[in-house]
C-alpha positions, 0 to 999 in steps of 0.5 A: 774552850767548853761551849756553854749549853743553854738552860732548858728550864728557866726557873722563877723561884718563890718563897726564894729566901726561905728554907726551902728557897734558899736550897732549891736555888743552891741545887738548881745552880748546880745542876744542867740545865737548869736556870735561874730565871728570878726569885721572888720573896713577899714584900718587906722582906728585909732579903729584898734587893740582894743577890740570889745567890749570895742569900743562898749561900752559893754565890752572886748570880745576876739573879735579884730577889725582888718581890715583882712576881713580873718574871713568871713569863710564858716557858718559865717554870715557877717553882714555890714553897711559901703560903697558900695566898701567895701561891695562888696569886702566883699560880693565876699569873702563871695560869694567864700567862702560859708558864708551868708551876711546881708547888710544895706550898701546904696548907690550902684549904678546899676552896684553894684546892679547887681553886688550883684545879680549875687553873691546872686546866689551863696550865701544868701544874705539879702540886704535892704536900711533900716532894720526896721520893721516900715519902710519895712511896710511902703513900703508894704503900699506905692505901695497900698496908690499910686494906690488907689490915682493915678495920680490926687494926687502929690506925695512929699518924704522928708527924714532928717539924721545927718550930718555925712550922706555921700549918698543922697538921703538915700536909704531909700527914694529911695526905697519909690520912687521907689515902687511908681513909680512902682505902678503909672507905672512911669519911676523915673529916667523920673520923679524924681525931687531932690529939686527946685530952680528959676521959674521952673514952674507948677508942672507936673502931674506926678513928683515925688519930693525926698528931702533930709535933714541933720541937727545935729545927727537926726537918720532918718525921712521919709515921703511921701506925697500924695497931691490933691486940698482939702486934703493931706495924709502922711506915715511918719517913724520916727528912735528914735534910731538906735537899731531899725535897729541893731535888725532888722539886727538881726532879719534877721541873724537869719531868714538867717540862713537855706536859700538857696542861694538868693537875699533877702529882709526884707519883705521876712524876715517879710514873706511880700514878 
């Protein structure tokens, strides 16, 4: 008889009924080490009182999606992609009670920000607008692209989701916009443009235009353009499956496991940082 091996993370899943939920709880399920601990989803949510499991498509598995977030205890590991108010109630109890935090959520706004900061004091907290691989190189990449081109090359980012999207542009694309403007010592929010429309007029030098696109179920595209007189060069990250950020998810609870308390990134994860 195989001897079972106990988990060495005990996961709480938020947002455990959405896209991404659904994914991470199927991977998770299949991988060692790893377990299942709870899944939460917002009150009212009609997946509310099934089984986990079956809601992800992989099977009942004793775990029942219950909006109590009571299962974010000391040693757990939360793992979310919902919306930012959510995530933060969560976080706060995380903080309080001694658990550790992967968050893919999107859309906070600086005062949030701050907000995670101040509790990544208390606890590890691993945020990141996109827990690919290919895209945390992407935006190691960027800020070395964007200083060798300066500022005689225009810089363009475009970014395409699905519909069903609800923040713009996606944190993602904020991200590659602002690593560059880092490296070219711009102030983005003096020099972003969010689309064009009428006679605006010859584009400034220094502009950075961010574009946001949602057609049908595309998972996610990005790319940013650095455009001169005679040639364009482009960085493009296509998503084919949204496995690709429930792995890297995973990839970073098992990274988080023995960390101090902190604010934490996926190039930190990778050792990029």
């Amino acid at each position: 008889m195989t001897e079972q091996r106990a988990p060495t993370a005990n996961i709480v899943v938020a947002g455990a009924a959405g896209r991404m939920g659904t994914r991470i709880i199927a991977l998770l399920l299949e991988s060692s080490g790893l377990g299942l601990a709870g899944a939460i989803e917002a009150a009212g949510h009609p997946a509310l009182g099934q089984d986990a499991g079956e809601v992800a498509g992989v099977g009942r598995r004793g775990v029942t999606l219950t909006a109590d977030a009571a299962a974010i205890t000391r040693d757990r590991v939360l793992v979310e992609f919902s919306a930012p108010e959510a995530t933060l109630e969560h976080l706060h109890l995380a903080s309080a009670n001694g658990a550790r935090a992967v968050i893919g959520t999107t859309g906070f706004s600086q005062a949030q920000r701050q907000e995670i900061a101040a509790l990544a004091t208390r606890v590890p907290i691993m945020l990141a607008s996109n827990m690919s691989v290919g895209v945390t190189v992407a935006l190691k990449l960027l800020p070395l692209m964007a200083r060798a081109l300066g500022d005689d090359y225009d810089v363009e980012i475009s970014e395409i989701h699905h519909r069903f999207k609800k923040d713009a542009p996606s944190g993602t694309a904020l991200s590659m916009a602002e690593v560059v403007a880092e490296a070219l010592g711009r102030d983005l929010a003096k020099v972003a443009v969010h689309g064009r429309q009428g006679l605006p007029g010859e584009r400034p030098r220094k502009e950075i235009g961010v574009l946001s696109l949602r057609s049908g179920d595309v998972v996610g595209e990005h790319t940013v353009s650095f455009g001169s007189l005679g040639e364009r060069l482009e960085l493009t990250h296509r998503a084919h499956s949204r496995d690709t950020f429930a792995r890297g998810a995973l990839r970073a609870v098992r990274w988080i496991g023995d960390r101090p308390p902190g604010l934490y990134s996926m190039a930190d994860v990778l050792g990029l940082a």
